[in-house]
C-alpha positions in Angstrom: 12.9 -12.3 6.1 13.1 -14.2 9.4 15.4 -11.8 10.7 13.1 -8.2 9.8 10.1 -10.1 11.5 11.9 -11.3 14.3 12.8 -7.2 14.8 9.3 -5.8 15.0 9.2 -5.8 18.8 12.3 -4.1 18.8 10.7 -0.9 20.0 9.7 -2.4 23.2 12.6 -4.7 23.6 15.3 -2.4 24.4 17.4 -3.3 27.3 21.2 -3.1 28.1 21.4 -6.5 29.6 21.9 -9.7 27.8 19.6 -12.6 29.1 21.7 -15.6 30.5 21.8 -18.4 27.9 23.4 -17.9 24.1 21.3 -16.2 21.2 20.4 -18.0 18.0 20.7 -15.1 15.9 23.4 -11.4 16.6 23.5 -8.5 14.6 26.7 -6.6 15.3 28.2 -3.2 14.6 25.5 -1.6 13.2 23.6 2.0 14.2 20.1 0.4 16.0 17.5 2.7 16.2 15.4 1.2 19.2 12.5 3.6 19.1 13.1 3.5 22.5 13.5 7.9 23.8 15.4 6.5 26.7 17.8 4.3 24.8 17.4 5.8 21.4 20.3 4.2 19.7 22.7 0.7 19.6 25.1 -1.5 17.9 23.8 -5.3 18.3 20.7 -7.0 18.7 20.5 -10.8 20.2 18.0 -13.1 19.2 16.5 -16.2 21.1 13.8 -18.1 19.4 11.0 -15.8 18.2 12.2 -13.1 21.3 14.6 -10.1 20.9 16.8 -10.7 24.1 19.7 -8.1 24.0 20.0 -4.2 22.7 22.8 -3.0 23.7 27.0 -2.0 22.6 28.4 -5.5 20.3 30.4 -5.8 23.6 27.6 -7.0 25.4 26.3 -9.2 22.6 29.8 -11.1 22.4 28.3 -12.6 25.9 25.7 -14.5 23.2 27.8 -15.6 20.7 28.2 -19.0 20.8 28.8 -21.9 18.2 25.4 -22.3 16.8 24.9 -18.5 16.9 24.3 -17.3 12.9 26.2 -13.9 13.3 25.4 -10.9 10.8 27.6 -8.4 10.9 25.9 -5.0 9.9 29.1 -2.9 9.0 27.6 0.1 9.8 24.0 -0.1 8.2 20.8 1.3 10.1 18.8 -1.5 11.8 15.4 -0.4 12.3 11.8 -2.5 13.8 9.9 -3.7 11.1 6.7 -1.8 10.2 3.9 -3.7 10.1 0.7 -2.1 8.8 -2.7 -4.4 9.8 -5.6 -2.6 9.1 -9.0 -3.1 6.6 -11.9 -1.2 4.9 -14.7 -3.7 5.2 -17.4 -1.6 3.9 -15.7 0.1 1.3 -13.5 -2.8 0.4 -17.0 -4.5 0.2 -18.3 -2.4 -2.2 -15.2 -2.4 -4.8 -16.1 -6.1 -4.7 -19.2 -5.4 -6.0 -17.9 -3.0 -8.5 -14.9 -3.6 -11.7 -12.9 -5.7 -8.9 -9.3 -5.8 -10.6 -7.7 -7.0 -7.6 -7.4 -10.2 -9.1 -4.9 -9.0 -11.9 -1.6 -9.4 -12.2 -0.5 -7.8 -15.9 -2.0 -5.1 -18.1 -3.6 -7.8 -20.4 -5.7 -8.9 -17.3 -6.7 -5.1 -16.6 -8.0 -4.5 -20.1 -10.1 -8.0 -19.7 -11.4 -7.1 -16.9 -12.4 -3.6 -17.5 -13.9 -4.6 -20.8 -15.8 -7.1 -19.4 -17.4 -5.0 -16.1 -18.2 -2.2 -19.1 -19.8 -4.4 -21.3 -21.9 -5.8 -18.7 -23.6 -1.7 -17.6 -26.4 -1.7 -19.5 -27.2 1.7 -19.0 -25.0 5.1 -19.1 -23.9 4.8 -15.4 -20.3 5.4 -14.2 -18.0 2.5 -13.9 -16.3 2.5 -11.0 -14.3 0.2 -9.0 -10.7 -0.6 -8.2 -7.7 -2.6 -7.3 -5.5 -2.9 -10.1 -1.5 -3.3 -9.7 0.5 0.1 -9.9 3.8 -1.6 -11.1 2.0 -3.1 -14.1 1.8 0.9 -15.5 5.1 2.7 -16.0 5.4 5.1 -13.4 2.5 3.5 -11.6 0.2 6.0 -14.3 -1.8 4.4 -16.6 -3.6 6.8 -19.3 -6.7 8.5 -19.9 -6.0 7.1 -23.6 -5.9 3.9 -22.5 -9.1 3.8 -20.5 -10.9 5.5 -23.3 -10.5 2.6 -25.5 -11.9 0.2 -22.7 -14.4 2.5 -21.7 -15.5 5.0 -24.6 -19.0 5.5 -23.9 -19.2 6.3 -19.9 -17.0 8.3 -17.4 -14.9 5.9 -15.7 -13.4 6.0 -12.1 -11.0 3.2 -10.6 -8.7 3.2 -7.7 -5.0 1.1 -7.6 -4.5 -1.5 -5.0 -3.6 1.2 -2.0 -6.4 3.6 -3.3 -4.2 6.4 -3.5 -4.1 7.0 -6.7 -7.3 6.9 -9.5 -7.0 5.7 -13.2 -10.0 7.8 -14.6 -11.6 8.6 -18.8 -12.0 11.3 -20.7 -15.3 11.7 -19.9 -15.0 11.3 -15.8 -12.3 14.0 -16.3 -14.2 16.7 -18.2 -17.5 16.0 -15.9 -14.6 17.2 -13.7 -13.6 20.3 -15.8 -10.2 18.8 -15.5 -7.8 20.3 -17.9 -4.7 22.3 -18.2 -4.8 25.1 -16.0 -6.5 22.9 -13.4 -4.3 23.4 -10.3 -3.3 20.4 -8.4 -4.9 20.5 -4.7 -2.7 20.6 -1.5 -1.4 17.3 -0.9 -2.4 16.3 -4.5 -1.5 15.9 -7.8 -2.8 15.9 -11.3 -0.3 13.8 -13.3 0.4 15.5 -16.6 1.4 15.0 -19.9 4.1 17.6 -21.7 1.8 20.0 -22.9 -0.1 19.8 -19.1 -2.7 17.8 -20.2 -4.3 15.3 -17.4 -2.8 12.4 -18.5 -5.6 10.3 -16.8 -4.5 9.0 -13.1 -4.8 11.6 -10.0 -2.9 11.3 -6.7 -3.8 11.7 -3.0 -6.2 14.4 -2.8 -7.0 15.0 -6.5 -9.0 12.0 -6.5 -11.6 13.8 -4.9 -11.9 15.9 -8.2 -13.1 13.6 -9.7 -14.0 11.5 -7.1 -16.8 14.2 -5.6 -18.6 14.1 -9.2 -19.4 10.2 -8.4 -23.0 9.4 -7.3 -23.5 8.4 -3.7 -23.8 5.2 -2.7 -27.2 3.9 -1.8 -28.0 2.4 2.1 -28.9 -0.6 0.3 -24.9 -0.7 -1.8 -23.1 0.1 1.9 -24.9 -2.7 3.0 -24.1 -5.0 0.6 -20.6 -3.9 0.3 -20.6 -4.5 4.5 -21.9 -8.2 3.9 -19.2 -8.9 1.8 -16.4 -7.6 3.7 -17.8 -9.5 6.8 -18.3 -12.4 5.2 -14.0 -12.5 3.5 -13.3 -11.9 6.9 -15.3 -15.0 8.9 -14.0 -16.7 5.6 
């Protein structure tokens, strides 16, 4: 794991000249992709500390190998920067706090207690909505309309997974819809179906919004809320 962080800055480390002084870490013999359009591609990397300190041929990086030096030899394999993705939603991440917040689970038992419990608790015959539950908890990362129905018989139900790009939704949220077999999927979206093309009760990328259009707006009042929260995880 050290080594992939260490390799984020590769991009802007490229260089064809080793830095005097030995390297704690090489990676030899590999195919580098530096990211870099002027030195697109290399063999070795040379590592010093928490610095990337040589991108170049495994000639050069011999220069760096001394005794202390931990060696990995790639044999080939791609290197590539590590991707780093640091980003938030504090508003709407706010909100789904406020809402069926299944963030917190970490099996299918804890999703069913959870949703049970944030249903039972509507007094009323509002949607349940929320999100954050685990997609490898589900096969496929798909859990059923079926499923949701028994938790939730009496309401349409909408919930997002962890990366909200797929929704788990009910019977009911998918015929509010008019969701069904001949439904086609939107571009850049998909309708997950069972054999007989049935929705089988989650909806990727864009078909979210099929159902996800038929929710009620949020009030200034819930953005607000959902804004306070957010701010206040993040001062946390």
């Amino acid at each position: 794991m050290r080594r992939v962080a260490l390799l984020v800055v590769l991009a802007v480390s490229a260089c064809t000249r080793a830095e005097p002084g030995g390297a704690d870490l090489v990676l030899r013999g590999g195919a580098v992709r530096t990211m870099d359009s002027d030195r697109p591609t290399a063999t070795a990397v040379g590592v010093r500390g928490n610095r990337i300190v040589y991108v170049g041929d495994d000639e050069g990086a011999a220069a760096l190998v001394g005794p202390e030096t931990q060696v990995v030899e790639l044999k080939g394999r791609m290197l590539l920067p590590g991707l780093i993705d640091s980003h938030v939603h504090p508003v709407t991440g706010g909100i789904e706090m406020g809402e069926c917040d299944l963030n917190s689970a970490q099996t299918r038992e804890d999703v069913v207690r959870i949703v049970r419990a944030c249903d039972a608790a509507i007094s009323d015959s509002s949607w349940l909505r929320g999100g954050g539950y685990p997609l490898p908890i589900f096969p496929g990362g798909t859990p059923t309309k079926e499923l949701l129905d028994s938790l939730v018989p009496d309401r349409p139900a909408y919930l997002t997974d962890q990366d909200n790009h797929s929704a788990w939704v009910n019977s009911r949220a998918l015929a509010i819809a008019g969701i069904g077999r001949t439904t086609r999927d939107p571009p850049g979206g998909t309708i997950v179906r069972t054999a007989d093309r049935s929705p089988q009760g989650t909806l990727l990328e864009t078909a979210m919004k099929l159902v996800g259009d038929s929710l009620p707006a949020f009030s200034d009042a819930e953005v607000r809320a959902g804004l306070d929260r957010g701010l206040a995880m993040a001062s946390s």
